[in-house]
N, C-alpha and C positions, 0 to 999 in steps of 0.2 A: 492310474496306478498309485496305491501308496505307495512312501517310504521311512525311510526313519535312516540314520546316525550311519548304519551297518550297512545299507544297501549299494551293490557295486555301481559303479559308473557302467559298466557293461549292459547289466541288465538297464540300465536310464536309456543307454542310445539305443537300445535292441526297441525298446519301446517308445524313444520318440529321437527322429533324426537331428530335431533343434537343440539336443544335449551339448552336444558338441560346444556350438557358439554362446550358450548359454554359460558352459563353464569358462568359455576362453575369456568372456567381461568381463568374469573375476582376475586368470592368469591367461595369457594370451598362448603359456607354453601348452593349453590343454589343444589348442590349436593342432599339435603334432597327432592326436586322435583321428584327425583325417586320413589318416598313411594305415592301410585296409594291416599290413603286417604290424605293425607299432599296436594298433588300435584292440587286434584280437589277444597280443603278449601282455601289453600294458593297463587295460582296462578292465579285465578280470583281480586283478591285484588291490587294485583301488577303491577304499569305499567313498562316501560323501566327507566322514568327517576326516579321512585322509585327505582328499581333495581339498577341504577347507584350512587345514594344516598347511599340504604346499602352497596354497592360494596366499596363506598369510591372512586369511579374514576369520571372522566366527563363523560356527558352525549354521547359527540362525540365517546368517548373508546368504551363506551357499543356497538353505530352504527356503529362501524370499524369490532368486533365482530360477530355481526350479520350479517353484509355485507358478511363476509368470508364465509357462510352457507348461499348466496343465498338471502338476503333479500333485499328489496330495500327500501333508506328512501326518504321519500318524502316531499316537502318542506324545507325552510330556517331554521336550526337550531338553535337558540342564546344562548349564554351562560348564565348558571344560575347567576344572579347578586347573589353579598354575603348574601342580604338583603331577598332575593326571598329564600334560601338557609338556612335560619334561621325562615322562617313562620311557620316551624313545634317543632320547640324548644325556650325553655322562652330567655329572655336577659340574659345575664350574672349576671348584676346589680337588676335580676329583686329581691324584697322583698317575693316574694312566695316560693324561693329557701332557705329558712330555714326551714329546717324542727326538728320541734318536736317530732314527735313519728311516726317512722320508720315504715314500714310493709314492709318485704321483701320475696321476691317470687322468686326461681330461677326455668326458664323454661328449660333449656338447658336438663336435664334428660326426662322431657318429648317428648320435639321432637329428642331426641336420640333414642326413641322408638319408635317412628313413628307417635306419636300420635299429634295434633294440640292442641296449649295452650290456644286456645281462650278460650275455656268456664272456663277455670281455674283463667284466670286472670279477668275474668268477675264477676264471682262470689267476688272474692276477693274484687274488684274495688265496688261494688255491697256493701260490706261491710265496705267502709271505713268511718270513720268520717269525721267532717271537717277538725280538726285539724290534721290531718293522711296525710302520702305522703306514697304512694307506690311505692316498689322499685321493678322491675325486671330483673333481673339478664339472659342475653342472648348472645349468642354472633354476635348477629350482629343489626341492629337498627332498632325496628319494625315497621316502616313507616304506614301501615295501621293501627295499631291497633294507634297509636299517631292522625292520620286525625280521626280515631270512637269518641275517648277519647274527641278530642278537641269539635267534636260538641254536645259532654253533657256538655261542660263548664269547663273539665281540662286542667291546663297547663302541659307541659312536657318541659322534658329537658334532655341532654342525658352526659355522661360520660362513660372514657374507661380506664378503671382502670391499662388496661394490655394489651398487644396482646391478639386479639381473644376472649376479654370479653369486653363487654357494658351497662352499667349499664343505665338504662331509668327510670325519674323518674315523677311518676305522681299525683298531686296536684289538687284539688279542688279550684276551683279563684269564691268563690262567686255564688257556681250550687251548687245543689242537683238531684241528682240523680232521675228520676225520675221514680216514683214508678209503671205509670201506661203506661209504655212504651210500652207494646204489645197493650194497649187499642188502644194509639197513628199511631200506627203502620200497624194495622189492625182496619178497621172499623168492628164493629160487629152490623152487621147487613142483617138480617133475608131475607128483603125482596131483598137487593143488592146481595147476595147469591144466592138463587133463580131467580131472572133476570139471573146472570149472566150465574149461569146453565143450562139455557134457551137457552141464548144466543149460548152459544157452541154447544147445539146438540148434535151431534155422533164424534164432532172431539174431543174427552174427552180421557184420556190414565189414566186407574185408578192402584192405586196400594195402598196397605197396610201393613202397619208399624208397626201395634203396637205389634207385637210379637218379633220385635227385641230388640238387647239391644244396650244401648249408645255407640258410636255415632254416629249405621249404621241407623236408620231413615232418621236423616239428610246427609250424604253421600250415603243415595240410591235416596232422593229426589234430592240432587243437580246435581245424575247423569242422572234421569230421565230429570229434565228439559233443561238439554242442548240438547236433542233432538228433544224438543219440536221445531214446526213452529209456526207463529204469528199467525193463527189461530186455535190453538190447546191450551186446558186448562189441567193440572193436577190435577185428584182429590185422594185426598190422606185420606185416612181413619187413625188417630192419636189418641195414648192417652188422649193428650194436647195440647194446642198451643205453637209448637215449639220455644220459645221464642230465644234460640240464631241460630235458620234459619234467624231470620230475620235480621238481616243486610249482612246476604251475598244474601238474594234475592232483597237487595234494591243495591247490588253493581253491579249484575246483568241486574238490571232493570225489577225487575219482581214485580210484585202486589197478593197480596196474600188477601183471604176474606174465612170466616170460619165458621160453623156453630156447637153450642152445642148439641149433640142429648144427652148423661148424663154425670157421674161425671169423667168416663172413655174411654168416648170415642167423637172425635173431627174429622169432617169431615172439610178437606182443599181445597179451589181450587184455583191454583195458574197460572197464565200466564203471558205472556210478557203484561209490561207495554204499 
């Protein structure tokens, strides 16, 4: 398999099982890839030269790595300029790096248990004021959840207080969160539903949710659609509309449309973009 700079960690281990221990030589924390629910939230997310970022090495290290297992990289590599290297964290000088009233959330017990902090820090993030900076407490540097943050309008910045701790913190620059983000997200509408239902036929693979509990819905959806082909849609019978699905089916690349049938129950169809 080639790769190059962009290529996710998902597709790596999907195509070879020694991914895994291969990256964890660089950081040990890529270790937590072994945990089947971590592994399907977190490795979609991630590309190499993310990986190389949390890792703390260059991006060439990560390719020397992989190459030993088989991989092939393809294309001119260039080194990250220092400037290129700092697009995901504030200036040093910047004025938004004082903060007044702290909010701090340490996720590190969470994914000790196997479990994914997004929806945790989401909530929180979800809850901040303006004047509020959130602090989360991890030990390694959360590179996607900083690229989500930035396109609602937070800065971040990161610090490392210790071996093996990193402290990431994130600030509101002038955004407000926005309230009606699943509207945004998902067109709701009745008759696009319908067409599209339409349009799929019998290549549809249904399955339903609502009898589980948090956070197998969305980990049995994400692992349905990875076996989905392009012409094949998921219809998913839900409580509600899955609000934190949706940015891992938009990192994905998939499109999602939903319709209300009452107060408790939410039919989803979701397919490759």
């Amino acid at each position: 398999m080639k790769i190059n700079r962009n290529t996710r960690i998902s597709s790596l281990i999907k195509e070879k099982n020694e991914t895994i221990d291969a990256i964890a030589s660089v950081n040990k924390n890529f270790l937590k890839l072994k945990n089947p629910v971590l592994r399907k939230v977190l490795a979609p997310r991630v590309t190499i030269a993310d990986a190389a970022k949390v890792g703390g090495v260059d991006i060439e290290f990560m390719f020397e790595k992989l190459k030993e297992i088989g991989f092939e990289y393809e294309g001119e590599e260039k080194k990250i300029t220092e400037n290129e290297s700092k697009k995901l964290s504030m200036k040093e000088n910047d004025p938004l790096k004082k903060i007044k009233n702290l909010v701090t959330l340490d996720v590190r017990p969470t994914l000790d248990s196997g479990e994914d902090p997004f929806n945790i820090i989401m909530i929180e993030v979800k809850k901040l004021k303006e004047d509020q900076t959130l602090k989360i407490i991890n030990s390694f540097e959360p590179i996607p959840l900083i690229r989500k943050l930035q396109s609602k309008g937070y800065e971040s910045w990161t610090e490392r207080p210790e071996e093996g701790v990193v402290h990431t913190f994130f600030k509101m620059d002038n955004a407000k969160w926005v309230d009606n983000e699943v509207e945004e997200a998902v067109k709701k509408n009745k008759k696009n539903f319908d067409e599209q239902l339409t349009f799929f036929g019998d290549n549809i693979k249904s399955i339903d949710v609502r009898q589980l509990e948090m956070p197998e819905p969305m980990v049995q959806i994400l692992k349905e659609i990875e076996t989905l082909k392009k012409s094949q849609a998921l219809y998913v019978d839900h409580k509600k509309i899955p609000q934190f699905l949706l940015p891992e089916l938009e990192v994905r690349n998939f499109e999602i449309l939903y319709k209300e049938i009452d107060c408790n129950h939410t039919v989803l169809l979701i397919y490759k973009a």
